[in-house]
Phi, psi and omega in degrees: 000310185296316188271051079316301219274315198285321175295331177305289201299332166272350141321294171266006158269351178272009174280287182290013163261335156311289173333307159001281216263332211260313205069017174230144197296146177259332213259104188031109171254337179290353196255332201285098148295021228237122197254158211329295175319302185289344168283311184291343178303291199298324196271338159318293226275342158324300161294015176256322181290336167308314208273337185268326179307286175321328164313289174329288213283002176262342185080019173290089188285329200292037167279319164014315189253292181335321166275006163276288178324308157307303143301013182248317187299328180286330177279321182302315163319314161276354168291322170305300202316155184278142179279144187244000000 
């Protein structure tokens, strides 16, 4: 069960490290308002929370903090973004 929870989770961070590099939504990109800077922004910090999950789920506890690190930064990130 935990390396299900870990590949999923490295899945998706590896989606959002495509977003990343690409700047584009890869999941309904036709749906996005959302502009190039604020997807790699949004998504970065989203693969680090990924990348912390995954850890966890290899049983790595200190990802722990990665995933914290990755959640506070995805929030500081959507505080910025302009409201729409």
């Amino acid at each position: 069960m935990w390396i299900a929870i870990a590949a999923f989770a490295g899945l998706l961070g590896l989606i959002n490290l495509v977003q990343v590099f690409i700047g584009r939504q890869l999941i309904r990109p036709s749906a996005s308002r959302r502009s190039p800077l604020e997807i790699r922004r949004q998504s970065a910090a989203a693969a680090v929370a990924m990348l912390g999950v995954s850890l966890v789920g290899l049983r790595v506890f200190w990802g722990v903090l990665f995933m914290l690190f990755g959640y506070v930064a995805l929030v500081i990130v959507r505080k910025r973004a302009p409201k729409r």
